[in-house]
PABAKE-782210 format. One line per 4 residues: for each residue x, y, z of C-alpha. Coordinates in steps of 0.02 Angstrom, whole numbers, plus 50000, padded with zeros to 5 digits. Last residue first. Layout:
// PABAKE-782210
X,Y,Z; ...
***
This chain:
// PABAKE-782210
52013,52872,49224; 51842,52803,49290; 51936,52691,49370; 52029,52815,49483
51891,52957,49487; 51806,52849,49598; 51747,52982,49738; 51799,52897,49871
51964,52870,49796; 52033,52770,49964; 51936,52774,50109; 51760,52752,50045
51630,52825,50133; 51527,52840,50319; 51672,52753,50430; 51599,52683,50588
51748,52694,50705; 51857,52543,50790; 51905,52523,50959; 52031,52365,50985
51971,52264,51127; 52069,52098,51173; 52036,51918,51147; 52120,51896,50959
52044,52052,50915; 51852,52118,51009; 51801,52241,50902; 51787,52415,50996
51635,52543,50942; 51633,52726,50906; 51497,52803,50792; 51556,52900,50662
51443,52838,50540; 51281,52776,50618; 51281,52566,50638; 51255,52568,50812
51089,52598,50822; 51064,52498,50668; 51111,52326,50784; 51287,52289,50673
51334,52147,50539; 51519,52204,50505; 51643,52256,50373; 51813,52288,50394
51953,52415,50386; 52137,52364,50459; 52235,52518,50457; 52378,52616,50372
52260,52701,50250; 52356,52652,50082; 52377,52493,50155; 52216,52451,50189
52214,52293,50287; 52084,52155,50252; 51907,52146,50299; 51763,52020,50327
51593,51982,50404; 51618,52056,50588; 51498,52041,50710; 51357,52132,50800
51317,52257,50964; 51392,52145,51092; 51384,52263,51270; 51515,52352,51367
51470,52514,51289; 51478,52471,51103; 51563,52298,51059; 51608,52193,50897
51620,52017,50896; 51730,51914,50787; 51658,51838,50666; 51788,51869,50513
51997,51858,50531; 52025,52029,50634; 52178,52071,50635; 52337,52052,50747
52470,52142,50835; 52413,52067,50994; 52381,52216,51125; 52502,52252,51267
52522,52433,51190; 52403,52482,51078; 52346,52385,50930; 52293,52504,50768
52144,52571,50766; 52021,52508,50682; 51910,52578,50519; 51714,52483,50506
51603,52505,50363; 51410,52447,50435; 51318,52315,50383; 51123,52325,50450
51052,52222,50598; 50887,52150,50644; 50789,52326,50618; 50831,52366,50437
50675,52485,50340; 50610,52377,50220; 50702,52345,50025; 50708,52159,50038
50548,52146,50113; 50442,52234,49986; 50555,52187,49841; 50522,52007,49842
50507,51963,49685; 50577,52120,49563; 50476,52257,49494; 50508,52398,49646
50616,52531,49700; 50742,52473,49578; 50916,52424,49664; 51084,52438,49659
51092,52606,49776; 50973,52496,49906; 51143,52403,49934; 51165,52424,50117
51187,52237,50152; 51014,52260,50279; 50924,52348,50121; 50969,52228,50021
50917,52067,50143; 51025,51973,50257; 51009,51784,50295; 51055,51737,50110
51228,51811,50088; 51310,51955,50022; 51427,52010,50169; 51536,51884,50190
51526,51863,49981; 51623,52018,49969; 51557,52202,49965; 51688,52332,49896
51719,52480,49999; 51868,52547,49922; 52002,52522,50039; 51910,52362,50066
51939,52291,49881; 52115,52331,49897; 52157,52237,50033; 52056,52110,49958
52126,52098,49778; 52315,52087,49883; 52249,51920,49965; 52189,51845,49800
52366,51856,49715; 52428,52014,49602; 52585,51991,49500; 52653,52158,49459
52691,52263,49297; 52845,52386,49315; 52838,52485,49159; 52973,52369,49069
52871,52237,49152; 52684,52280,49061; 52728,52259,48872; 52811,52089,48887
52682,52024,49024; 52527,52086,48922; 52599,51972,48763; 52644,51835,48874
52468,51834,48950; 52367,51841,48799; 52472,51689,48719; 52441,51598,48880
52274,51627,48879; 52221,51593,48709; 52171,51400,48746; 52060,51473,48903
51946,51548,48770; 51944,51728,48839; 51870,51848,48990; 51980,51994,48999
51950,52077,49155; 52008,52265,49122; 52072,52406,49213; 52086,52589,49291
52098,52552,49479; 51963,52505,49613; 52052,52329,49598; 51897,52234,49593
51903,52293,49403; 51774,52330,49264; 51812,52368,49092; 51740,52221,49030
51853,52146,48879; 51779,51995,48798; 51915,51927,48697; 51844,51839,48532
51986,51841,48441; 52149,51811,48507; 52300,51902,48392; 52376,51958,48543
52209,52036,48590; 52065,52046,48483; 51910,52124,48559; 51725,52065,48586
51690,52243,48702; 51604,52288,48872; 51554,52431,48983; 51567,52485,49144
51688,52621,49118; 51697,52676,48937; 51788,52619,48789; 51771,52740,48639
51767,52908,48741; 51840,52845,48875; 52012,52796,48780; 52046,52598,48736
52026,52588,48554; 52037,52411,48486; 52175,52384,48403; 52276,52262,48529
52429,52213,48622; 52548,52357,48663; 52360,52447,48690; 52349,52330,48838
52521,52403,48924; 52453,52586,48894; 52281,52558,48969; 52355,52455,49121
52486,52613,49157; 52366,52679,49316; 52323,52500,49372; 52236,52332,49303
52250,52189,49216; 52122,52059,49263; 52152,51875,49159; 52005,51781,49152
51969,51619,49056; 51855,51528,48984; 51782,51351,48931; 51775,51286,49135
51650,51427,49179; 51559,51419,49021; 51390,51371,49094; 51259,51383,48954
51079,51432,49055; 50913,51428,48946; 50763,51525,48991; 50573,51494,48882
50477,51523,49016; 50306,51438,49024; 50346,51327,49175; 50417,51447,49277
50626,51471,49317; 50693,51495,49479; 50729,51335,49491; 50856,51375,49377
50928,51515,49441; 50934,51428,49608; 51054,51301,49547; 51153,51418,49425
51191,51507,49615; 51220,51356,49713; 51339,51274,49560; 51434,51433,49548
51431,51491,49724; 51630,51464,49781; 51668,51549,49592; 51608,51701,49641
51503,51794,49495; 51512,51839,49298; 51334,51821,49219; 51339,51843,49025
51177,51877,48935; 51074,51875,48791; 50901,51894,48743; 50957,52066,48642
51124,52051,48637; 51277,52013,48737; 51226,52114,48903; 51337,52117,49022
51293,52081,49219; 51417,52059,49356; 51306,51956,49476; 51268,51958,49677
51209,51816,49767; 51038,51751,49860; 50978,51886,49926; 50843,51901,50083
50670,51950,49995; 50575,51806,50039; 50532,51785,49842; 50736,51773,49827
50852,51889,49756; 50994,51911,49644; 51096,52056,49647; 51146,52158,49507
51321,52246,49443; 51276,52313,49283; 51385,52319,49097; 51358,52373,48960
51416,52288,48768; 51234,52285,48700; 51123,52400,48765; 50995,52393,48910
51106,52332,49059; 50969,52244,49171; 50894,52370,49313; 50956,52330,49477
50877,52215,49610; 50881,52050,49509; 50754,51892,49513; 50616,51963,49390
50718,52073,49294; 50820,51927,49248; 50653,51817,49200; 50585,51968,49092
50759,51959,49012; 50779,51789,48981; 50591,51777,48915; 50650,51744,48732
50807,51617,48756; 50972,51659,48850; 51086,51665,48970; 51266,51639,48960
51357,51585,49140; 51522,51630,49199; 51554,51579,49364; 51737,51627,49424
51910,51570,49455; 51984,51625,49305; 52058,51771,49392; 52241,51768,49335
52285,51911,49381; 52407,52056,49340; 52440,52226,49430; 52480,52407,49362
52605,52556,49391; 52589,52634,49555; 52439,52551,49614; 52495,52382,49572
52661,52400,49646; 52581,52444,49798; 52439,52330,49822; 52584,52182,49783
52703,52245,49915; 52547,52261,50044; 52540,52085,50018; 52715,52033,50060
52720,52141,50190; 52578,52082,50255; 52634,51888,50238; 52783,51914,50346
52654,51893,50492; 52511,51990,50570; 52441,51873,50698; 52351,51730,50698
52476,51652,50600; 52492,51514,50427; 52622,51558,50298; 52568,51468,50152
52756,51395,50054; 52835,51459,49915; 52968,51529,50031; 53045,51709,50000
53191,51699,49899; 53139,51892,49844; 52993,51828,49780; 52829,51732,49844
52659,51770,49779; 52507,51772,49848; 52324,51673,49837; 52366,51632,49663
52197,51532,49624; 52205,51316,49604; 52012,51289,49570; 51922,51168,49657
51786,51292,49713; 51935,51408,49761; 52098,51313,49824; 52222,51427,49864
52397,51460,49793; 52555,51502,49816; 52635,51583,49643; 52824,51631,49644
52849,51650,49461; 52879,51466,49427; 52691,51449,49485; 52645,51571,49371
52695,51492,49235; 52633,51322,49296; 52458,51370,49324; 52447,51468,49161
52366,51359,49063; 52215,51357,49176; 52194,51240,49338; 52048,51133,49403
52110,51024,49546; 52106,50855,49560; 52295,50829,49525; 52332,50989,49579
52293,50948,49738; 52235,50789,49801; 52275,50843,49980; 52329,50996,50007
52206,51047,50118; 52307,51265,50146; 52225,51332,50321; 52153,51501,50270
52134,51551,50433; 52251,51438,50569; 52123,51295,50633; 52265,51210,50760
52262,51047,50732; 52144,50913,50824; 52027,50862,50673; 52178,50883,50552
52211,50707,50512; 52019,50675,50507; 52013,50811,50391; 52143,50730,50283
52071,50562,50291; 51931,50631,50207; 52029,50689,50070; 52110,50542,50030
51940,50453,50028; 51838,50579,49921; 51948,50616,49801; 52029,50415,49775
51849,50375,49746; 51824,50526,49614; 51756,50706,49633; 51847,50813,49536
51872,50997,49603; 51705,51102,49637; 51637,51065,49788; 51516,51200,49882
51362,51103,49819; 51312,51022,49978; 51315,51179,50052; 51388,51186,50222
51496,51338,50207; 51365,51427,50131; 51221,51401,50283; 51223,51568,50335
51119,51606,50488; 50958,51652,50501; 50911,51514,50386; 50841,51552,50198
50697,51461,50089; 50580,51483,50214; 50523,51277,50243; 50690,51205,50187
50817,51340,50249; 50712,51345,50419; 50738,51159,50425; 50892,51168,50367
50941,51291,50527; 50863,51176,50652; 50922,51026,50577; 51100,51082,50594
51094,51161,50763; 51025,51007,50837; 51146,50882,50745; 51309,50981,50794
51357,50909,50944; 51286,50743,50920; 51307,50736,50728; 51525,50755,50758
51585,50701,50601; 51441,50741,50502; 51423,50710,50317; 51226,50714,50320
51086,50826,50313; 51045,50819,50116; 50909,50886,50019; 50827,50805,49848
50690,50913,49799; 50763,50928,49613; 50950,50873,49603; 51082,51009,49664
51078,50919,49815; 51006,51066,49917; 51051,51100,50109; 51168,51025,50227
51329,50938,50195; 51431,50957,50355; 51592,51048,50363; 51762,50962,50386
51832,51008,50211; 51813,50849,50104; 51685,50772,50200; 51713,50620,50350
51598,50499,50399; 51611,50424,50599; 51643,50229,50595; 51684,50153,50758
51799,50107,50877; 51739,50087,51051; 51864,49998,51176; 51808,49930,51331
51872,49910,51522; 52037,49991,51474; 52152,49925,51634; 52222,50029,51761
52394,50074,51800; 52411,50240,51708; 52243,50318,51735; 52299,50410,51872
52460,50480,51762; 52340,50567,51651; 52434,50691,51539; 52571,50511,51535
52431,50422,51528; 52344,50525,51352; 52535,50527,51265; 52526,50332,51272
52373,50335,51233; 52427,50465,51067; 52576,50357,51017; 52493,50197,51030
52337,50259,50911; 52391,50146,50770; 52459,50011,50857; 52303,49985,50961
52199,49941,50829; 52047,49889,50918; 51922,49771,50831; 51787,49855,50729
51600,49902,50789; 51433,49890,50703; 51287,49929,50784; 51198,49868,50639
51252,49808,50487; 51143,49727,50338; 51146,49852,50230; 51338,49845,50199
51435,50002,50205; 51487,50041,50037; 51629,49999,49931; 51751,50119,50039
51659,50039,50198; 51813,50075,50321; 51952,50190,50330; 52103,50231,50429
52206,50368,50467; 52367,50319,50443; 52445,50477,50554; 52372,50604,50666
52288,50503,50773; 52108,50556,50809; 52101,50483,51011; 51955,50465,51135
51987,50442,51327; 51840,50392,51453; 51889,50378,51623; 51800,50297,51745
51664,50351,51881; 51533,50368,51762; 51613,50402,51611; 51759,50561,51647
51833,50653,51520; 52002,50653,51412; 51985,50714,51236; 52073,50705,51065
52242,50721,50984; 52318,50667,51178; 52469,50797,51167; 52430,50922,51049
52247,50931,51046; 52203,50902,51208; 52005,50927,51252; 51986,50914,51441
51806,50882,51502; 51752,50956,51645; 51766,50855,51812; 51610,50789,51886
51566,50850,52051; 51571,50790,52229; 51723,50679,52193; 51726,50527,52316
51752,50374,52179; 51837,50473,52061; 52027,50467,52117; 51994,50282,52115
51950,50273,51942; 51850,50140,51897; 51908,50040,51732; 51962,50128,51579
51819,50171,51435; 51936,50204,51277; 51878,50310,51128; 51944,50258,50949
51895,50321,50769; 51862,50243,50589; 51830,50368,50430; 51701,50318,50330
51707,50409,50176; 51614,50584,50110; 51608,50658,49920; 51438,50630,49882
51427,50554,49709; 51240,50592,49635; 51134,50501,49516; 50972,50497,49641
50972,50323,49697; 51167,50355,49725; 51136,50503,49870; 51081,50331,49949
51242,50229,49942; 51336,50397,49984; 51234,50429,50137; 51260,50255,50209
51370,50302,50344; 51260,50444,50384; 51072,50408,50289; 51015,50586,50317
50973,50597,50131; 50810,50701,50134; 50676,50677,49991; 50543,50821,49940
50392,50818,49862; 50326,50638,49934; 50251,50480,49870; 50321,50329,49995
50317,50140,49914; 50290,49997,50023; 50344,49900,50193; 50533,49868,50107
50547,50025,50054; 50545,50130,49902; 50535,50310,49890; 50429,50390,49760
50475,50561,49716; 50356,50674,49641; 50357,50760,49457; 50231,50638,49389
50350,50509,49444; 50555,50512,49491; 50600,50340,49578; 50718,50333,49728
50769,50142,49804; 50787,50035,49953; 50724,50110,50113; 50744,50012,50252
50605,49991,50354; 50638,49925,50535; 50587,50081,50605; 50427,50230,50558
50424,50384,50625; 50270,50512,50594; 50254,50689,50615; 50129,50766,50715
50200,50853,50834; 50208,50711,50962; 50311,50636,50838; 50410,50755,50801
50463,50771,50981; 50467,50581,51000; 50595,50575,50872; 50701,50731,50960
50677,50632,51136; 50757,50449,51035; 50891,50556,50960; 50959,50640,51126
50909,50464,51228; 51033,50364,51107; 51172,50490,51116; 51177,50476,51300
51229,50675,51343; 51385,50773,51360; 51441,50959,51412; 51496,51124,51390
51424,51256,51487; 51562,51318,51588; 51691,51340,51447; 51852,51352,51501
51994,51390,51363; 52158,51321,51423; 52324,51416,51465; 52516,51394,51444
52529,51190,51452; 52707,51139,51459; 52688,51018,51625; 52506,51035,51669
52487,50849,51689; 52281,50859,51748; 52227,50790,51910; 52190,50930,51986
52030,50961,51853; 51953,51147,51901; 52070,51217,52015; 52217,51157,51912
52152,51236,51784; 52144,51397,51872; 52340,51383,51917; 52376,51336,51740
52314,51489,51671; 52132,51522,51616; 52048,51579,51459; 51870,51622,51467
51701,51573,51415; 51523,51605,51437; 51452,51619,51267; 51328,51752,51231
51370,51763,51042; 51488,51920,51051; 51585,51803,51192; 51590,51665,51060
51686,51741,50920; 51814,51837,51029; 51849,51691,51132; 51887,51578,50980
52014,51686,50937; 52077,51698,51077; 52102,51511,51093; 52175,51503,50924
52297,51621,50996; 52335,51516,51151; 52374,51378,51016; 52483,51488,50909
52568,51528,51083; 52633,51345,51110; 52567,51217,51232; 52357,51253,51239
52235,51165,51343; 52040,51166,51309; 51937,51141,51446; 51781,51085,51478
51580,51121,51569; 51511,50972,51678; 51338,50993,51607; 51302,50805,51596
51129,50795,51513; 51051,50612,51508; 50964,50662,51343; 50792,50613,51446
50626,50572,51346; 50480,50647,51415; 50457,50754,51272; 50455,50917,51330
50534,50925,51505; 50657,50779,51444; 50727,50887,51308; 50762,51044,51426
50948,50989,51447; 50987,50940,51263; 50924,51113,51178; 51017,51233,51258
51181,51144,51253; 51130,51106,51064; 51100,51289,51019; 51288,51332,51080
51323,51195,50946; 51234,51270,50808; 51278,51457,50847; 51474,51402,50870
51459,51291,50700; 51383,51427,50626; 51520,51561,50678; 51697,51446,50656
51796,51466,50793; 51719,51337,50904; 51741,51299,51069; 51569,51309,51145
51545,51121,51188; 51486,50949,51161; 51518,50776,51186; 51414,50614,51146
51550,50496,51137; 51475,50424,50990; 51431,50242,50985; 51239,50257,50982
51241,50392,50815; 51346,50271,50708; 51197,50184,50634; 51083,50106,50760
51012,50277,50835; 50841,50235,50799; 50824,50062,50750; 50834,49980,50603
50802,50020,50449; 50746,50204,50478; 50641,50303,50389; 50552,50487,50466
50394,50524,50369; 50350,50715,50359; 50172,50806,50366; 50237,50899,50508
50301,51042,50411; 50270,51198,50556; 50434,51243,50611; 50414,51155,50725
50372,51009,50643; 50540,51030,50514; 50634,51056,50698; 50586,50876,50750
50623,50804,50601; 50784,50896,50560; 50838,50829,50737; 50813,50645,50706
50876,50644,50529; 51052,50697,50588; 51033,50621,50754; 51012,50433,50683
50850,50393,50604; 50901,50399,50406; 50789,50450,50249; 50699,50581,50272
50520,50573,50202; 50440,50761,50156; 50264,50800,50097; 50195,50636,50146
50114,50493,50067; 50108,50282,50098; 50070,50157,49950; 50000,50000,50000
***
């Protein structure tokens, strides 16, 4: 008999437990739950079950700070207990990169409410005597952390939803996806399921399920230890439990009590080890592996020597189990990129990050946005080539680097070039000092190293020989010009008869109404929040070219797409791969491109913000847009990527004698914030247009969702920030994005991004402020690696405010 709902999920473990519950509350409770066994029977009821505030990254601090709110009132609502143990943790730092991760991390989560601090040895001492403290220089306590019985956590969420009004239903393994009459029909073993919308929580069998619906998920089965030792007898009289102690350099894990023993968990940081690379059989449950003691040895060894009271007792029980692993550490939550097919899965730690995540898809499912941004889990955030040998080696290389220190921009190399999408100029740059960064799969110069510099990522906190390297590159671009290779962007034709009655539809500005102009537009959804921003030329009529961030280009041409009707006739070409861009730009760039072409370059027959099919070092078909992120005179040069090289050498041979630079990605954002550029920090789908401050780009009305987008902002607005520099005693550090920013002793917001402006002499930033504090000139501190720098609302431009420069 066939069954219907409006959403099934496939998967009972925490994942698809806490999306169900949050999907009824948020008022979708006409949802089937599936699960083949029973609830928690995947790799949910062998987790630790640990939680805590220490996070850097901004989601993952909201989503787990959400779980430690969650988890201790779940018995008083459902009746089922989570077993809360709110015994709080520390985390212990050796070497000063360590202690400034910790500040870090303390500047993030105080803005959010977070009760932490950072302690010295005497404090920690205090709170867990039994602790080796030799070497440590601080921890990071945090009160409210905690851990709960995995098993009760998912079985309370189920019975949530269930008392709701959504229905769970066990031993029923789902066993196929079939497309019909523009439904999905799952398949199970009780009957077939009709439903809109399908969600792939299926943890260690995601992959085998994503497969019913022709996609590759790029996750593997990564296999993990925790050690239950018998009774302590230090523990037997303690009044209160001890907090846990997370040990990242020493122990690669954590170190807590169980009961009145001690529970010890390990990610060793060598020969990581898989399981289930075919697929994880059907037929498993509970499934656990025999120890492999030689492969953690190192790190329990390490773990008795922290803990010298656990050193003469025996391990009661060893757990090692398979926890899945993505590419870059970060769930996948969110749209497929197949029709109604969502995922919530790819979690390595579902128990401390399961509530947060299915609260915020939820909201992403039923709204079509989350109130916080949900980029950096997008399913569709991978762009390099997904194969086997992808997915595992780079799997193992987050669990390597589960316990390292989370420097900003931390360089994966893993798999890289050799999955990696690169242009013909990869390897000419990269014998000119290139080190790059891995954008959407694509290998982008990030910086370049000269001078017998090392071609290596320099990875701080704090200011390091990397400014000057960078503010080298802003210079010599500025005095003379700067060259890029900035093929790593979406570039998408549009076309067909109602193209441009669909573009005006989704986009804020006006579209650019001759052929060869140019509009920067931003796309936005029916609940008026945006969904991305666009460089927009017009080709012809029913024509267009879409430049935007590469990170979005499968999320973006996604949404475009479905944000087609029925009776449009709107086709989408994506060219991404097919060209490339090459920016030059600076004072001398018009004089070192007219070395290489015949096309007039002056104002009058090349304007700002407009386009041209040009020949260039005997390339045809050059699409010059005479547009720059620079803030300079320039030119992207968007061309068949088979001419690039020719383009490039010509450019390079006119441009040195005149003292033509290499620019990298770091330099372009320096310079961006001197002149007020928005990013894709600030352009994302929690905020609306008028809460980006980008009513300027916009029509007053004639686009979906105008209404809201364009209201009056009273959540927050983004504000221009300019900081002093450090005083004395203060870090000589920037901020690196989230980091909470203060007015009068009290969190008014957060910032989104910045980079130092060199011709200012300051670190300038943009931030997500309450509008009462948003006012240029008001004063405000930002709270910088743990300590308060104040900072000023700045109401312009710092650099060329009135943009004579490109204009030039």
């Amino acid at each position: 008999m066939e069954m219907q709902a409006k959403v099934v999920i496939i998967g009972g473990g925490v994942m698809g437990c806490s999306l169900a519950y949050h999907l009824c509350k948020e008022g979708w409770t006409d949802l089937i739950l599936l699960e083949k066994a029973e609830l928690t029977s995947g790799s949910t009821w062998h987790a630790a079950g640990q939680i805590t505030h220490s996070v850097s990254h901004y989601g993952l601090a909201k989503m787990a700070a959400y779980g430690t709110q969650l988890y201790p009132r779940l018995e008083a609502e459902t009746g089922q207990s989570a077993t809360w143990h709110g015994c709080g943790s520390l985390r212990v730092a050796y070497e000063d990169a360590e202690v400034d991760w910790l500040r870090y991390t303390l500047s993030v989560g105080r803005g959010l409410g977070h009760e932490m601090e950072i302690v010295g040895p005497e404090r920690i001492r205090e709170l867990h005597p039994f602790y080796n403290l030799d070497g440590i220089k601080a921890a990071l306590h945090t009160p409210h952390d905690g851990h709960v019985d995995p098993a009760g956590v998912s079985f309370g969420l189920a019975a949530g939803a269930r008392q709701m009004g959504g229905k769970v239903i066990r031993h029923n393994r789902a066993t196929g996806l079939t497309r019909k009459d523009g439904d999905w029909i799952v398949h199970s073993e009780q009957g077939d399921i009709r439903c809109e919308i399908v969600v792939n929580a299926g943890g260690t069998y995601a992959r085998q399920i994503g497969k019913w619906a022709g996609l590759d998920l790029p996750i593997a089965n990564l296999l993990h230890h925790y050690l239950i030792t018998e009774p302590v007898p230090e523990f037997q009289d303690l009044e209160r439990e001890l907090p846990v102690v997370r040990d990242d350099r020493k122990v690669s894990g954590y170190i807590r009590m169980e009961q009145k023993s001690g529970l010890i968990g390990i990610y060793e940081k060598a020969n990581a080890a898989t399981v289930w690379d075919e697929g994880t059989p059907w037929e498993a449950e509970n499934e656990l592996f025999e120890p492999d003691f030689d492969r953690i040895m190192p790190w329990l060894e390490n773990s008795m020597e922290r803990m010298p009271i656990f050193a003469e007792l025996g391990v009661k029980r060893v757990v090692h189990g398979a926890i899945t692993h993505p590419p870059d550490g970060n769930m996948l939550l969110g749209p497929s990129g197949v029709e109604n097919i969502w995922l919530c899965c790819g979690s390595q730690v579902g128990i401390a990050w399961g509530p947060g995540a299915g609260k915020y898809l939820a909201q992403w499912m039923v709204h079509g946005s989350a109130d916080i941004s949900m980029a950096s889990f997008d399913p569709r955030r991978f762009g390099a080539k997904i194969d086997d040998h992808y997915r595992i080696e780079k799997a193992k290389e987050d669990y390597l680097l589960r316990h390292e220190i989370p420097f900003p921009h931390l360089d994966r190399p893993a798999c890289r070039p050799s999955h990696s999408k690169t242009t013909p100029l990869y390897e000419t740059l990269k014998a000119k000092g290139a080190v790059f960064q891995d954008v959407y799969g694509w290998e982008r110069p990030y910086w370049y190293a000269l001078n017998g510099t090392p071609q290596a990522h320099i990875h701080a906190f704090r200011r390091s020989a990397l400014h000057e390297i960078v503010g080298a590159e802003v210079r010599g671009l500025r005095a003379a010009a700067g060259i890029a290779d900035l093929s790593a962007f979406a570039k998408i034709e549009i076309s067909g008869k109602d193209a441009e009655g669909y573009l005006s539809r989704v986009s804020s500005n006006r579209l650019p109404k001759k052929p060869g102009s140019v509009s920067l537009t931003y796309l936005v959804n029916p609940n008026g929040r945006l969904e991305g921003e666009t460089t927009l030329l017009r080709l012809e009529d029913g024509r267009f070219y879409a430049v935007y961030a590469a990170a979005k280009e499968a999320a973006l041409l996604d949404w475009m797409k479905g944000e087609v009707r029925r009776d449009e006739d709107v086709a989408f070409e994506n060219l991404s791969e097919r060209y490339g861009v090459i920016m030059l730009a600076g004072p001398k760039s018009r004089e070192i491109l007219k070395a290489a072409t015949q096309a007039a370059l002056d104002n009058a027959a090349f304007r700002w913000l407009s386009a041209q099919e040009i020949t260039v070092a005997g390339v045809s078909g050059v699409r010059a847009l005479r547009v720059t992120y620079s803030g300079e005179l320039g030119w992207e040069l968007h061309l068949p990527m088979t001419g690039m090289a020719r383009v490039y050498e010509a450019l390079l041979a006119a441009g040195e004698p005149l003292g033509l630079v290499h620019i990298g990605a770091a330099a372009l954002n320096a310079l961006r914030m001197e002149k007020a550029y928005k990013s894709g920090h600030e352009i994302t789908n929690e905020v609306t247009l008028a809460e980006a401050d980008l009513r300027r780009f916009s029509r007053d009305e004639g686009f979906q969702g105008a209404k809201t987008a364009l209201k009056e902002p009273e959540r927050w607005v983004v504000a221009y920030l300019k900081l002093e520099e450090p005083g004395e005693g203060q870090p000589l550090a920037d901020p690196l994005g989230s980091e909470s920013v203060w007015r009068e002793g009290r969190c008014v917001g957060a910032i989104a991004s910045g980079g130092y402006g060199y011709a200012e002499g300051a670190w300038l930033g943009w931030a997500y402020l309450k509008p009462e504090a948003a006012a240029p000139g008001s004063s405000l501190e930002v709270m910088t690696l743990g300590s308060l720098r104040r900072a000023e609302v700045v109401a312009h431009p710092v650099f060329d405010p009135e943009n004579l420069r490109p204009r030039s």
